[in-house]
C-alpha positions in Angstrom: 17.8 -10.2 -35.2 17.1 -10.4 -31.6 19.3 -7.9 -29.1 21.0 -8.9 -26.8 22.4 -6.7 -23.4 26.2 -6.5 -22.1 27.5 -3.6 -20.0 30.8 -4.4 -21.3 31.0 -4.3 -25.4 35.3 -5.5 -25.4 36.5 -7.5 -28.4 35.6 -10.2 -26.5 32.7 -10.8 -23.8 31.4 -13.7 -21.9 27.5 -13.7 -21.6 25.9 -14.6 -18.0 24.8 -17.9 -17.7 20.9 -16.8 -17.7 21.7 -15.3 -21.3 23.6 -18.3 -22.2 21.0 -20.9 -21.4 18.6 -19.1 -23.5 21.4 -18.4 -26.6 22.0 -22.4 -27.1 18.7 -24.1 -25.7 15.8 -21.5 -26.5 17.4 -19.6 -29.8 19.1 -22.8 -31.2 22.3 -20.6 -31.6 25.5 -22.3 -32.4 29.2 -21.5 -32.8 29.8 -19.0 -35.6 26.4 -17.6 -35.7 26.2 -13.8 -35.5 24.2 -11.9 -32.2 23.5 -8.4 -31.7 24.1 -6.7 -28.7 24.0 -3.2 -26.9 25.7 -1.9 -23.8 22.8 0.7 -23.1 24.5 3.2 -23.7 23.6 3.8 -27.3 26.6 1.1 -28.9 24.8 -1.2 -31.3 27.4 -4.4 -31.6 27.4 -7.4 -33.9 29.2 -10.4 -31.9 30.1 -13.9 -33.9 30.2 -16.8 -31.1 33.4 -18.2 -31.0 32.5 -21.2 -28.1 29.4 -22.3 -26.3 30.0 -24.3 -23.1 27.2 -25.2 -20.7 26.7 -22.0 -18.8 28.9 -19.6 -20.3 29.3 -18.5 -24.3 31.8 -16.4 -25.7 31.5 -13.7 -28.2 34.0 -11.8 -30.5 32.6 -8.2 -31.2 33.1 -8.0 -34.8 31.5 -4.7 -35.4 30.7 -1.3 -33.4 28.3 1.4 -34.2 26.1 4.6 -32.2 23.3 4.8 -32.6 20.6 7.5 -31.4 18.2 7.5 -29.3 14.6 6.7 -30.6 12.7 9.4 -29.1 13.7 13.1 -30.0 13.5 14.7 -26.0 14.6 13.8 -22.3 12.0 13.0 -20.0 12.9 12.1 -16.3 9.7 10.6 -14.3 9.5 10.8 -10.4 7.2 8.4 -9.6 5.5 7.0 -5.7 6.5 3.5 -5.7 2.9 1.6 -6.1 2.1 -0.6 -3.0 1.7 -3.6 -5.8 5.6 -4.3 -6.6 3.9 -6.0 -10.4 2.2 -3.0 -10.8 5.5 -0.9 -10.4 7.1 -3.3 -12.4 4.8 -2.9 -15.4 5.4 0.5 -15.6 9.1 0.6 -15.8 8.5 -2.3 -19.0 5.9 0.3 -20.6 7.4 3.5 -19.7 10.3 2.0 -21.4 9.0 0.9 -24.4 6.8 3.9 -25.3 10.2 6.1 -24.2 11.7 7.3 -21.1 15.6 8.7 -20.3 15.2 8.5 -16.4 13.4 7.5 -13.1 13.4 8.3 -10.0 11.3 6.8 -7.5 9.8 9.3 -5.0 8.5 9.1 -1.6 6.1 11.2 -0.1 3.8 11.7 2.4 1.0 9.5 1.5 3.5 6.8 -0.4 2.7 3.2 0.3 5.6 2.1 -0.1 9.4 3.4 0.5 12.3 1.2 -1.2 12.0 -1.0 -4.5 14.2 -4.4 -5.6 16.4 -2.1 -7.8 18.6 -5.1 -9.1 14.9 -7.0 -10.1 13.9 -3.6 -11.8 17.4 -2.6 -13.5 16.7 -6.0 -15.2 13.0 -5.1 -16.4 14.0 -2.4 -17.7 16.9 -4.3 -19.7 14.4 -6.9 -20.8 12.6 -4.1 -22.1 14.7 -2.4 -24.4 16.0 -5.5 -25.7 12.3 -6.2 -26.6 11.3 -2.8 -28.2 14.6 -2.9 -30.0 16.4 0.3 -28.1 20.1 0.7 -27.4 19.4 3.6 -24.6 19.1 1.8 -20.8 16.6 4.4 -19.1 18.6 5.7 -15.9 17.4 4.2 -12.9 18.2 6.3 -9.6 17.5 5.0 -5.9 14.1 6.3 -3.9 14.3 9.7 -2.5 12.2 11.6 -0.5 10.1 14.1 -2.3 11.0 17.3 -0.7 14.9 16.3 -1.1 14.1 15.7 -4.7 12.2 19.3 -4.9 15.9 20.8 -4.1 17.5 19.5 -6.6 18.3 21.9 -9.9 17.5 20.6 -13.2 17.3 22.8 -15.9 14.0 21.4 -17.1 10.3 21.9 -17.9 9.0 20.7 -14.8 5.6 19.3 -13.9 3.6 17.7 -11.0 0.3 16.2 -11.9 -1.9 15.5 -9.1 -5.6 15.5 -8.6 -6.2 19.0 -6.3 -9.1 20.4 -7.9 -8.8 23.4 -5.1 -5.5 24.0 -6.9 -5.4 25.3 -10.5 -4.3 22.8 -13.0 -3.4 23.1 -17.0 -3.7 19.7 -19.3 -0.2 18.4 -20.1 -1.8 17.6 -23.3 -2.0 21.7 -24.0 0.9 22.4 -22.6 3.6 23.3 -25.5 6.8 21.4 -24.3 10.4 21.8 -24.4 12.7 18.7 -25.2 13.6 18.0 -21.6 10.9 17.6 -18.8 10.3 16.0 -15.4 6.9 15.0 -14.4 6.4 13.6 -10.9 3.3 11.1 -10.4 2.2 10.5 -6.9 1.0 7.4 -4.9 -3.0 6.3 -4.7 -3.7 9.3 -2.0 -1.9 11.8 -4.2 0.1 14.7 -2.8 -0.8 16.7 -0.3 -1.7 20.1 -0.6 1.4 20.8 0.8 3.5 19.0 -1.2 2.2 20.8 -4.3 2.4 23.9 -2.5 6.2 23.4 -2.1 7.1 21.4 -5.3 5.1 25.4 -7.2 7.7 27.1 -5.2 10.2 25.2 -6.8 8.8 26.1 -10.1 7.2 23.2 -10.7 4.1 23.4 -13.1 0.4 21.6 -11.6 -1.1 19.9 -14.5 -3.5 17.5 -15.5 -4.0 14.2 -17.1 -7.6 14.1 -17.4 -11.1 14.1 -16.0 -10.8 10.4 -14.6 -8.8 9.4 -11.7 -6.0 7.1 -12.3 -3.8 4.7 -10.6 -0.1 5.8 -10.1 1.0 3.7 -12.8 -2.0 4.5 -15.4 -1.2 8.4 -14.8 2.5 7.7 -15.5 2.1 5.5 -18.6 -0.5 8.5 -19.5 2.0 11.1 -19.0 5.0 9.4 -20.9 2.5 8.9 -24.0 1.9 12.1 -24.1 5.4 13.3 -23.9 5.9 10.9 -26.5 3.0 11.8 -29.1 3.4 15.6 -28.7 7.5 15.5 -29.7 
């Protein structure tokens, strides 16, 4: 059955017009034909539709249920915004579907690029957990400069990857992980040397993903496959 997304999961909802459209003209549903939906917050809902009109259909929640989370750890991703909004956009939809709890997107010295369409990718990443079949919406937080985000306490394994080679480095792959981490990526020009320098003060770990040099998005999807594979 294909999932749907509402924010609000009350007895009874009325679905956008956009989801609507695509209920009765693409899907072929009809009244009394059962949908399920998720808030994205980990409720897994059957709805029966009880009236279709031409931009708006109406759905009585018939049945509730939690459901967990797919992936077994937390991983939060800071991450440069890529100069190429598609190719930042791709990333959310595969970050998502391989497993991710949160992003945040960072700017630093060398970034490219310093806001993203946040409404545009709050609905990627809906699109994409209604695809892979999740009922967790990863968190997405506004842009923040890097050195703001370095002061922030998390209680987590933390990790910048970044391609230094004048600064020691240790392969994520090798690295034995706990279940919540935070990896920040870094734009095309990387960090600076000073950046790392800080973000090691702040306890965060250098690693690497590998002998090749990768584009922002590549070392991100790397790094949240890893995560993945290794938990």
């Amino acid at each position: 059955m294909e999932l749907y997304y509402s924010p609000n999961l009350s007895q009874l909802i009325t679905l956008t017009t956009e989801e609507s459209k695509h209920i009765y003209k693409v899907m072929r549903k009809r009244k009394g034909d059962k949908l399920l939906f998720t808030n994205g917050k980990g409720i897994k809902a059957i709805g029966k539709i009880i009236k279709i009109e031409k931009n708006k259909t109406y759905i009585e929640i018939t049945k509730k249920e939690k459901k967990e989370k797919t992936h077994n750890y937390y991983l939060h991703l800071g991450i440069s915004p890529t100069k190429n909004t598609n190719r930042f956009e791709w990333l959310l939809e595969k970050a998502t579907e391989i497993g991710i709890d949160e992003i945040t997107p960072i700017i630093s010295e060398k970034s490219e690029k310093q806001t993203i369409k946040k409404e545009r990718c709050s609905k990627i990443l809906i699109s994409a957990i209604k695809q892979s079949n999740q009922y967790h919406l990863p968190i997405l937080n506004n842009p923040i400069n890097l050195k703001e985000f370095l002061k922030k306490t998390y209680n987590f394994q933390k990790y910048i990857a970044h391609c230094n080679n004048k600064i020691f480095k240790s392969e994520l792959k090798s690295e034995k992980l706990l279940k919540k981490s935070i990896i920040l990526i870094g734009p095309e020009g990387d960090f600076t040397s000073n950046e790392i320098e800080i973000a090691q003060d702040n306890n965060y770990k250098s690693i690497s993903l590998g002998e090749n040099r990768l584009r922002t998005e590549t070392a991100a999807i790397i790094a949240t496959s890893i995560i993945n594979i290794k938990n």
